[in-house]
N, C-alpha and C positions, 0 to 999 in steps of 0.2 A: 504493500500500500504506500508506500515512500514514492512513485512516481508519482502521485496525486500532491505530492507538495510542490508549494509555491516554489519557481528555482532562486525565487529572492529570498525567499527564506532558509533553503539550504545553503546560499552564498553568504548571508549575511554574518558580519565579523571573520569570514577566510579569507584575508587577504594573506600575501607573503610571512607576515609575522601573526597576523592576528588581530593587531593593536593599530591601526589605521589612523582611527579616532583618536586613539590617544595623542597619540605623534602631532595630528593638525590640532589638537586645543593645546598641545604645550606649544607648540611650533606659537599660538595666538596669544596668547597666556604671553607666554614671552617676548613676544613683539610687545605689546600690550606696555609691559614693565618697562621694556628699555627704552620705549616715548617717553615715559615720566624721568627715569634714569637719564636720560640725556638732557631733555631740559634741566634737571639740576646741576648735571657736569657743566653747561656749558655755560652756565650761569656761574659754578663753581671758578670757571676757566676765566671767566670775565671780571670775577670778583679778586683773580689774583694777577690778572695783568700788573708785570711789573714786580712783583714779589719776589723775594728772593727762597733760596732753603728754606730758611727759619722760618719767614711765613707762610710756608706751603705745610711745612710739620706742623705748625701751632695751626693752623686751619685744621687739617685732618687729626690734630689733637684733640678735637671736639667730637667724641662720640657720635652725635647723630653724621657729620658727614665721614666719619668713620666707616659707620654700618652704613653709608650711600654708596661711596666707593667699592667696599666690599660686593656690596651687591650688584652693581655696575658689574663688575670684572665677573662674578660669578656667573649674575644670570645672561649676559654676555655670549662669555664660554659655551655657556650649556645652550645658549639659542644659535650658535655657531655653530657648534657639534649638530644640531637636528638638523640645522640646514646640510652639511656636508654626507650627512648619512642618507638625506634624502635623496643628493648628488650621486653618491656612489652609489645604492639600490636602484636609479634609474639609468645610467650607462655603464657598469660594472658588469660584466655578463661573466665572467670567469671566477668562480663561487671562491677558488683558493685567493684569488686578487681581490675580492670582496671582504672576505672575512680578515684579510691582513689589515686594508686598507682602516675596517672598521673598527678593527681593536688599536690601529694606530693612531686613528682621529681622538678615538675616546683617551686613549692615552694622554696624545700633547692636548688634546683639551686642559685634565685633571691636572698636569703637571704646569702648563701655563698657567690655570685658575690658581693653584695654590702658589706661585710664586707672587703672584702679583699680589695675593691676599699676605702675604709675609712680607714684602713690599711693602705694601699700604699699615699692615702691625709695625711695622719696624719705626717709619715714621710719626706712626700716631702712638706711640707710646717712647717714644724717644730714643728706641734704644741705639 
């Protein structure tokens, strides 16, 4: 009796991974953030025209644009990686250059995201 079903409902959520949906609300999600995230940078960037060192730490010495930058750089990363995964899933056809490619995005994703966030602690906490 399985031919009597809808083929949109036997299709529905198999895509390649599964998770389709998922990918385009963060893919939006995160667009979303880094409009807000960038007007504060660029305000941030406006607000230190001219400044030197010392006033770029004691700027991101203040907590809240602390956790701005932070989250800049994070969520960022992470909307960069979605987009390059969706790159490589669409003209990658060779699964072994696939699966390298995509554990290498997600890699220097994590490893630039956390640099930059130790970056950004180093100077907002003085060290």
């Amino acid at each position: 009796m399985s031919s009597l079903r809808n083929p949109l409902e036997r299709a529905h959520n198999l895509g390649a991974a599964g998770d389709g949906v998922g990918h385009w609300w963060a893919q939006r999600v995160s667009a979303i953030l880094l409009v807000v995230l960038t007007a504060w940078l660029v305000w941030a960037l406006v607000a230190l025209i001219g400044a030197g060192h010392a006033a770029a730490a004691s700027f991101l010495g203040h907590p809240f644009h602390a956790v701005m930058a932070i989250l800049f750089v994070a969520i960022g990363f992470y909307h960069g990686q979605l987009g390059l995964q969706v790159v490589v899933e669409d003209y990658v056809h060779h699964r072994a250059t696939e699966v390298f490619l995509m554990i290498a995005i997600k890699a220097l994703a994590l490893f630039g995201g956390l640099l930059a966030v130790l970056a950004i602690l180093k100077l907002a906490l003085g060290v």
